[in-house]
C-alpha positions, 0 to 999 in steps of 0.5 A: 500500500503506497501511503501519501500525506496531502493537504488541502488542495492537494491531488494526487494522480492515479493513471492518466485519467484520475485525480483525487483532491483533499477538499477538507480535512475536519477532525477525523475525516477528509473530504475528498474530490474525485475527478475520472472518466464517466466509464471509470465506477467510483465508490465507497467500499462499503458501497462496492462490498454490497454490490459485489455481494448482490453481483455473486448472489443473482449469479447464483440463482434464486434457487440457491438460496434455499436452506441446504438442510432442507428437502427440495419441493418435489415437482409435481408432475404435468397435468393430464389432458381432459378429452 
């Protein structure tokens, strides 16, 4: 991990295309500016985590996420035509 002190006003560059500024520095947090290409996703990691998570879930498939412990429904067999 490559840690940097900045300041206020202070960028750092990441890339060609993406600059990072400290807008403010209040306590224990930081502001911080992104400046990217609209194709480049930016997020919080929390944020990121959770989409990840959802991404991996729909991947799976609904029918995963039943309760492995429990019996699979039996599928009932297809109704016989009336004549």
């Amino acid at each position: 991990m490559l840690v940097l002190t900045r300041r206020a006003n202070q960028s750092i560059v990441i890339g060609h295309d993406v600059v990072v500024t400290v807008l403010e520095v209040r306590g224990d947090q930081v502001r911080l500016g992104i400046k990217a290409p609209r194709e480049v996703t930016v997020h919080r990691e929390e944020v990121y985590a959770e989409i990840q998570r959802e991404n991996r879930q729909a991947a799976i498939g609904p029918e995963v996420a039943f309760d492995m412990d429990l019996p699979l429904p039996t599928p009932r067999p297809p109704a016989k035509p009336s004549s």
